[in-house]
N, CA, C and O of each residue as an XYZ file, in Angstrom:
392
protein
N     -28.053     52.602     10.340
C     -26.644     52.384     10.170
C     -26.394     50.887     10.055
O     -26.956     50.044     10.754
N     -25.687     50.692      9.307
C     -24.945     48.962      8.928
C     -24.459     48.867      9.992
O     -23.735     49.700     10.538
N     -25.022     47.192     10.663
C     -24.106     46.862     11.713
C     -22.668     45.827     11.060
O     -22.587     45.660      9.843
N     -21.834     45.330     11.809
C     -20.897     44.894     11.089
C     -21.039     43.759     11.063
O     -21.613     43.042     11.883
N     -20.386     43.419      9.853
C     -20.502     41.875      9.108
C     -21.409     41.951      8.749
O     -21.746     40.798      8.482
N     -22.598     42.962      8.380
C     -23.910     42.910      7.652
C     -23.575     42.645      6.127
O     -22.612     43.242      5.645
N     -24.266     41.844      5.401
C     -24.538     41.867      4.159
C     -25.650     42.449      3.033
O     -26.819     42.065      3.000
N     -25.278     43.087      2.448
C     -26.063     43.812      1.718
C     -26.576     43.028      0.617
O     -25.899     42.024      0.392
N     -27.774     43.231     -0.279
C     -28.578     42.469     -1.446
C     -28.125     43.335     -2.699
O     -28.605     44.464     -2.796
N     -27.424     42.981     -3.457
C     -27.335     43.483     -4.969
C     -28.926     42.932     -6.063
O     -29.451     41.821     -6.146
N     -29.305     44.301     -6.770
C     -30.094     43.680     -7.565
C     -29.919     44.354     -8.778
O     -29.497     45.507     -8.871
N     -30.352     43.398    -10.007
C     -30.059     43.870    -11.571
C     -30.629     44.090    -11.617
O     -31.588     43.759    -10.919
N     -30.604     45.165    -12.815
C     -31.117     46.448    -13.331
C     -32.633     46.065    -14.202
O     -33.501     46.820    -14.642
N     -32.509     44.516    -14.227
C     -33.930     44.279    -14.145
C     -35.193     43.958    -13.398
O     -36.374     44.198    -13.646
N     -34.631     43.388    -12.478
C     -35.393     43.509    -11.540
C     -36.076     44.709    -10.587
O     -37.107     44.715     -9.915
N     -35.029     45.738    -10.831
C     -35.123     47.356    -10.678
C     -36.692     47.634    -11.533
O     -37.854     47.878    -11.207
N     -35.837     47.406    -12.930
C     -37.226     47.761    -14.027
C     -38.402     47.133    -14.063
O     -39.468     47.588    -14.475
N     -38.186     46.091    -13.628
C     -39.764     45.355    -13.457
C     -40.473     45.739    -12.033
O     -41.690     45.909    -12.110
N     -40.013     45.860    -11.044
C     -40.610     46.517     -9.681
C     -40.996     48.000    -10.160
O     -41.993     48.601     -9.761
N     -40.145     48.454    -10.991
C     -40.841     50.421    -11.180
C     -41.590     50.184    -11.983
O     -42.350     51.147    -12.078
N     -41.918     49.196    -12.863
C     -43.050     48.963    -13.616
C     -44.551     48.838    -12.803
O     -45.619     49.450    -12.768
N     -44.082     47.950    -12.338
C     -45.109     47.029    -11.272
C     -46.061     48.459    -10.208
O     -47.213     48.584     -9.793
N     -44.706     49.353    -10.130
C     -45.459     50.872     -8.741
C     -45.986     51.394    -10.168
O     -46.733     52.237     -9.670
N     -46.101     51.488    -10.957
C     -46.567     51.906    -12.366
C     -48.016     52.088    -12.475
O     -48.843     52.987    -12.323
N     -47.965     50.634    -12.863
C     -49.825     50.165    -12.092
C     -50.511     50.243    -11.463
O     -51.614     49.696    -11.475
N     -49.974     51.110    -10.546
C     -50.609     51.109     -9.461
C     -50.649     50.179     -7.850
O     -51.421     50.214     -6.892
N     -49.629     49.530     -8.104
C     -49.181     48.629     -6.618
C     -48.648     49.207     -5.784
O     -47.591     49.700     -6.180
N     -48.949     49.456     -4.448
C     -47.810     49.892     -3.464
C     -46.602     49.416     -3.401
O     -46.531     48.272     -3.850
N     -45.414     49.944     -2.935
C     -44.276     49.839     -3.083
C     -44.543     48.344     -1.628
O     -43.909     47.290     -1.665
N     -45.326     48.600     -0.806
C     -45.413     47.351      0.361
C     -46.109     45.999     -0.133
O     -45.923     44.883      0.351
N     -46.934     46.323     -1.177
C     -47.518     44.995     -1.995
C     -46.573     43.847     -2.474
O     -46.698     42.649     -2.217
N     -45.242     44.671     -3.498
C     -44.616     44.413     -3.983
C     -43.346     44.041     -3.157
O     -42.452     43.317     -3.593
N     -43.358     44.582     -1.979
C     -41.988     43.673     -1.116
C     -42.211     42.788     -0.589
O     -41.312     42.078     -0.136
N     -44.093     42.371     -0.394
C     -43.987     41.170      0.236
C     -44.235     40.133     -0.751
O     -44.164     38.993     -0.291
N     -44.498     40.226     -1.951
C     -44.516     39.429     -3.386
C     -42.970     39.005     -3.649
O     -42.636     37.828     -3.787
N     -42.083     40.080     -3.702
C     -40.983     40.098     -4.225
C     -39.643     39.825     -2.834
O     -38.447     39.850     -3.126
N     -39.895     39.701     -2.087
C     -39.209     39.485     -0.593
C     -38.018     40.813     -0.858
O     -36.790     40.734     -0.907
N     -38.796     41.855     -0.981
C     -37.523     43.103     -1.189
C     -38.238     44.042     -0.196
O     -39.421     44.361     -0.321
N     -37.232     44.565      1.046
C     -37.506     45.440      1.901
C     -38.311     46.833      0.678
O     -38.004     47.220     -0.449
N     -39.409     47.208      1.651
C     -40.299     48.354      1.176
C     -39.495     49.424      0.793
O     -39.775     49.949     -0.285
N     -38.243     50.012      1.648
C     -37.516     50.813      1.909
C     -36.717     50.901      0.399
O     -36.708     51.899     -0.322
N     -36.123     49.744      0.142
C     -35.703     49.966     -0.913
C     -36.005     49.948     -2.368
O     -35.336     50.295     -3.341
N     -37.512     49.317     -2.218
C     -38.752     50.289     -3.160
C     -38.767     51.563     -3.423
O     -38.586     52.254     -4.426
N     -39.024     51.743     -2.309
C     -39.488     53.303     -2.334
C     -37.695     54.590     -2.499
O     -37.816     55.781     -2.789
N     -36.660     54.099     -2.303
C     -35.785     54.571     -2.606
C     -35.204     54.343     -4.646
O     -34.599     55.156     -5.345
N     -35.552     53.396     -4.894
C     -35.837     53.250     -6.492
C     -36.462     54.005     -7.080
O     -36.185     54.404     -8.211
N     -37.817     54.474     -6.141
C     -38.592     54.929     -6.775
C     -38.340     56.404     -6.722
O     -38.793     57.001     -7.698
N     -37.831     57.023     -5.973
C     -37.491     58.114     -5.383
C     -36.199     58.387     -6.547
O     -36.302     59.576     -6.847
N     -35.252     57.888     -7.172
C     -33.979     57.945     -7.798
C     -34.479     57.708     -8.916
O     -33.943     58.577     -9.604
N     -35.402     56.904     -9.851
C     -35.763     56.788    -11.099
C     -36.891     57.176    -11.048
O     -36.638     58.205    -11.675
N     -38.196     57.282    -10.801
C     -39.070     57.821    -11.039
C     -39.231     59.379    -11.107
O     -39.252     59.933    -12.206
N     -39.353     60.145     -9.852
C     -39.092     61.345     -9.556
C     -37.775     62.238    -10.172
O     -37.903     63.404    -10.544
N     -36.498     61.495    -10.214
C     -35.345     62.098    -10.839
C     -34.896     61.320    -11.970
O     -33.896     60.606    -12.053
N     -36.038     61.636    -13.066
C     -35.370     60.721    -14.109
C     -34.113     61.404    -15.008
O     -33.311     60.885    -15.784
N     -34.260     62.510    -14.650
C     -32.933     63.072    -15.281
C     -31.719     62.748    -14.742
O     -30.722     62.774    -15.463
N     -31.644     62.448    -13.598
C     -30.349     61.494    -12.927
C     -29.774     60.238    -13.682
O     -28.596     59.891    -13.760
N     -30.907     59.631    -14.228
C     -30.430     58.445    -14.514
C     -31.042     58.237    -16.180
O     -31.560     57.148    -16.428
N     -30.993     58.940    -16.927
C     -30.942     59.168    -18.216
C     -31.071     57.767    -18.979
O     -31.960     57.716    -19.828
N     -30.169     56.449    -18.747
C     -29.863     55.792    -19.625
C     -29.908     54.306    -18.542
O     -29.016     53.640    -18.016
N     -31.696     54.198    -18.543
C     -32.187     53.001    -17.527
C     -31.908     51.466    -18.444
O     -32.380     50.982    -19.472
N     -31.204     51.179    -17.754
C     -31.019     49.630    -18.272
C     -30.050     49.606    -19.662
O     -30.140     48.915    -20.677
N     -29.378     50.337    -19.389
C     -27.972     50.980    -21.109
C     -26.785     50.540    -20.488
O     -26.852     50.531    -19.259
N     -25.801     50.201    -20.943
C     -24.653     50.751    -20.659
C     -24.053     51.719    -20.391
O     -23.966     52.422    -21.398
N     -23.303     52.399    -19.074
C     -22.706     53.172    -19.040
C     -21.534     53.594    -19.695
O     -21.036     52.815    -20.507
N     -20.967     54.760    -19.475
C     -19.112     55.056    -19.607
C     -19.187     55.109    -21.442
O     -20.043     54.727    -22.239
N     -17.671     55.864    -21.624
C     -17.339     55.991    -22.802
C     -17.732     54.961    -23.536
O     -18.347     53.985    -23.107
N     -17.171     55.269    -25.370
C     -17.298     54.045    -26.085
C     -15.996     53.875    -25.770
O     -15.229     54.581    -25.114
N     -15.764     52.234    -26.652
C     -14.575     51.560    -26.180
C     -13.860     51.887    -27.499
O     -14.544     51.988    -28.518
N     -12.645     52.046    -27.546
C     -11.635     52.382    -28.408
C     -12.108     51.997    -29.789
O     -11.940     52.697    -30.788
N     -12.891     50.484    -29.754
C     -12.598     49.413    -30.700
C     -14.150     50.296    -31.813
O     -13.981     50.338    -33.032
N     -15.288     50.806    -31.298
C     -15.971     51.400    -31.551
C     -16.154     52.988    -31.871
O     -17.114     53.758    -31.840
N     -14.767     53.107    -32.195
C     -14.315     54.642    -32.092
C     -14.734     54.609    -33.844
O     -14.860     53.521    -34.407
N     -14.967     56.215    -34.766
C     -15.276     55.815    -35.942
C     -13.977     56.709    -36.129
O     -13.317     57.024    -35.139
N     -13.478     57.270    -37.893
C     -12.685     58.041    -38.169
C     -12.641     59.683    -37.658
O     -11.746     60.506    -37.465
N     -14.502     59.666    -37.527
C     -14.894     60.870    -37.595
C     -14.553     60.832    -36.133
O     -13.560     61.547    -35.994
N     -15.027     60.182    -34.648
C     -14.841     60.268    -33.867
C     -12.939     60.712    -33.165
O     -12.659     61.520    -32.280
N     -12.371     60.185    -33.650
C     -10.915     60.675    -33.800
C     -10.515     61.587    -34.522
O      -9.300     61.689    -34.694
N     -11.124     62.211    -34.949
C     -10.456     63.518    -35.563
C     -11.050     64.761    -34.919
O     -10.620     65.913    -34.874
N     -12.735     63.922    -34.181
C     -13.529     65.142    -33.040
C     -12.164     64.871    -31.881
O     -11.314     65.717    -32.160
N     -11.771     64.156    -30.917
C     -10.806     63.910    -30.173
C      -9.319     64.777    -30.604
O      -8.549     65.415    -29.886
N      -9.301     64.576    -31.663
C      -7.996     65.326    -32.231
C      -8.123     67.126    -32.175
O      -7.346     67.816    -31.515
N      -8.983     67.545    -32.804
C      -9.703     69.129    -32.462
C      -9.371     69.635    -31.068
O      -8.476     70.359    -30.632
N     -10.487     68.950    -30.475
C     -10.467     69.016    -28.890
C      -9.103     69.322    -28.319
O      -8.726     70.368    -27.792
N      -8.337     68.028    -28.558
C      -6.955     68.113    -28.203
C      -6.107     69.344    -28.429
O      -5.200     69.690    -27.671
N      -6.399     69.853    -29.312
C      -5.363     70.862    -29.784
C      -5.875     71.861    -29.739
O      -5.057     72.759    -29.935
N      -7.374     72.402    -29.487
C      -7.748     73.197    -29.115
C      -7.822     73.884    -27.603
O      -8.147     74.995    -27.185
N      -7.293     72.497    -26.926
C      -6.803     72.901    -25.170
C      -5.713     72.947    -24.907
O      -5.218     73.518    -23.935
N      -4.949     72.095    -26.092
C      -3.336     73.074    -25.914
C      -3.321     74.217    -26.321
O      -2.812     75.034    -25.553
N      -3.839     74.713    -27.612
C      -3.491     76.247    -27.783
C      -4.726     76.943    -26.117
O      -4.749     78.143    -25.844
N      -5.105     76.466    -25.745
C      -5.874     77.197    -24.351
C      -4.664     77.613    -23.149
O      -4.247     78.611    -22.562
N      -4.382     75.913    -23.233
C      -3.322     75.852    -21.881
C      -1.845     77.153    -22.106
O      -1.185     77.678    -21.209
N      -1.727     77.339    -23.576
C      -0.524     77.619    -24.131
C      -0.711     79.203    -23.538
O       0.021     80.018    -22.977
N      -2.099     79.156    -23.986
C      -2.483     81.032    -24.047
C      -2.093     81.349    -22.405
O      -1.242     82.120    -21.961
N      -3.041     80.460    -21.687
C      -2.631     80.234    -20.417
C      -1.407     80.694    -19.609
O      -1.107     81.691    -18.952
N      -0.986     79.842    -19.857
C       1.114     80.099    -19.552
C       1.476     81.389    -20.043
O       2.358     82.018    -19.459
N       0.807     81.939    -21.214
C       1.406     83.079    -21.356
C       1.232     84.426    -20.788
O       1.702     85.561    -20.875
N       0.433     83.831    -20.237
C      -0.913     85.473    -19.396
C       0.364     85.373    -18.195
O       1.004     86.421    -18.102
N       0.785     84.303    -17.318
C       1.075     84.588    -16.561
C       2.941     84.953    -16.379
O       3.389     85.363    -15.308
């Protein structure tokens, strides 16, 4: 448990990728924390979330979240437009059942 006023270590998503590289080769996850001054623990929890469950994390070192508006194409707005009106006539049917 966090005691208080503890501070926690943020690390980028490269440094992520180069340590799961590194257990790759064959290094212990304890080799590499005392090389890299990164608790073992949170080795082995990296490794546990991207290695073992790579389907969790699909898109290592990508950008997340939607595209941004500005990257939207014609075709993409007219898939959005479908959609749209295909869950109002849903919602519509909806309301009417009851």
């Amino acid at each position: 448990m966090a005691s208080k006023g503890q501070k926690f270590n943020k690390y980028n998503e490269e440094i992520i990728c180069k340590v799961l590289k590194e257990l790759q080769t064959g290094k212990s996850s304890l080799q590499i924390s005392r090389e890299r001054n990164i608790p073992a623990k949170t080795i082995r929890t990296w490794k546990l979330k991207r290695i073992l469950h790579p389907e969790m994390y699909p898109n290592q070192g990508q950008k997340r979240g939607r595209l941004k508006e500005s990257n939207l194409t014609k075709e993409d707005w007219k898939e959005r437009y479908e959609i749209l009106k295909k869950y109002q006539t849903f919602l519509k049917a909806q309301r009417e059942k009851k």
